[in-house]
N, C-alpha and C positions, 0 to 999 in steps of 0.2 A: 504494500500500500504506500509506504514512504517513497517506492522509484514513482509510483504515478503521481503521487502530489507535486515531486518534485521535477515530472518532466519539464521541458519546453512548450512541450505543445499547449499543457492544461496551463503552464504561465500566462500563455498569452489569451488562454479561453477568460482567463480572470482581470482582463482588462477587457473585456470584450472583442478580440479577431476569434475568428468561428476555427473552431476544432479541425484538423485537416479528416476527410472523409464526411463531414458529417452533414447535416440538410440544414439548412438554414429558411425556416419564413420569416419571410416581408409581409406587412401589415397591407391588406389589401389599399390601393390607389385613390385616394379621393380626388373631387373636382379639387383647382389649384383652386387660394383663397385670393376673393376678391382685394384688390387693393382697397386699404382703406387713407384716411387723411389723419396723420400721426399727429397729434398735438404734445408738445413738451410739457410738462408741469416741469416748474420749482417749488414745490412743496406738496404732499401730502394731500387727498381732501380726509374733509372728515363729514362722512353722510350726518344728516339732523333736518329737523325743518321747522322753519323762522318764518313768519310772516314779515317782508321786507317793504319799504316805496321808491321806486326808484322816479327820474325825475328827469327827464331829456326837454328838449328844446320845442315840445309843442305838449306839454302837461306832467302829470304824474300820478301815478296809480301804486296800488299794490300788488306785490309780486309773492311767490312760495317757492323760498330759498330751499333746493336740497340738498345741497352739499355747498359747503365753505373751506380753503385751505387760507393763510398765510396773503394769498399771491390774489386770489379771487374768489367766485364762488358760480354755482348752477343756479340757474333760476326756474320757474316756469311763468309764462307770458302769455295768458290765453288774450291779450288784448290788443296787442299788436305786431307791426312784420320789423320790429328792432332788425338792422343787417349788420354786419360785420365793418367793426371800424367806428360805428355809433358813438359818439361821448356821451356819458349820463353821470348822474350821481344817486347814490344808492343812501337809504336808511336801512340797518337792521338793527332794529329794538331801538334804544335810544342813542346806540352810535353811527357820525353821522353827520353833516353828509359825507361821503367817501367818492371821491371822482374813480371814475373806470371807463372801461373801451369793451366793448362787444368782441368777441374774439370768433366765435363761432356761433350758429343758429340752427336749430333744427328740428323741423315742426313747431311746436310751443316750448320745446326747451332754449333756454339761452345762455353760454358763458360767458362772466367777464373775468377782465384783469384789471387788479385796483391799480392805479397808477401810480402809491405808493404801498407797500408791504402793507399789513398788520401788526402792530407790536403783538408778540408772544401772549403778554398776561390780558392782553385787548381782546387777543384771539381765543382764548381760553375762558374768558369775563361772555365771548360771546356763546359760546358754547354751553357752558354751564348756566346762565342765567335766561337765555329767550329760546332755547330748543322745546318746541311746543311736545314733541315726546317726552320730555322728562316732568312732564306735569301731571 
């Protein structure tokens, strides 16, 4: 038992190159994936939901924040066609206003990017105190 553990062959079975003689399956072929449009984050989100107001250049309404990171946050927007690149300013809960830019839209979901960070404890004050599931 000791010569097989210590062949060559079964060395390299245990990194993965396939055994000499032996049958190897392939995981049957799927269609290739559609490309998608890569967005980078710099920070984390963190799912929660916030009743927010955001505030653009022909009124302002309220919005239902689903996720918030650091950097920006998701919204939903059943009331209008906000596009990419939009300036607005947002409320959520009493912090606020916050300037941001539209970065992506799709269907009634919307992201932005605050055009300055979140402080940490700001970001965490948000969290902990207006997340309408934690009530």
């Amino acid at each position: 038992m000791e010569q097989i553990l210590g062949s060559p062959c079964l060395a390299k079975a245990a990194v993965g190159a396939p055994l000499a003689n032996s049958i190897e399956h392939s995981p049957p072929t799927a269609a290739p994936a559609q490309p998608r449009h890569v967005i980078e984050r710099t920070a984390p989100r963190h799912e929660l939901t916030i009743i927010g107001r955001i505030f653009t250049s022909v009124g302002s309404r309220d919005v239902t924040i689903r996720d918030l990171s650091e950097t920006g946050c998701h919204f939903l927007d059943l009331a209008s066609e906000l596009r990419p690149e939009t300036r607005l300013t947002i409320r959520i809960g009493t912090i606020g206003p916050i300037e941001a830019t539209v970065r992506w839209r799709k269907n009634q979901s919307v992201g932005i990017q605050f055009r300055t960070a979140l402080y940490p404890s700001v970001f965490q004050h948000i969290c902990d105190q207006f997340d309408l599931r934690k009530r």
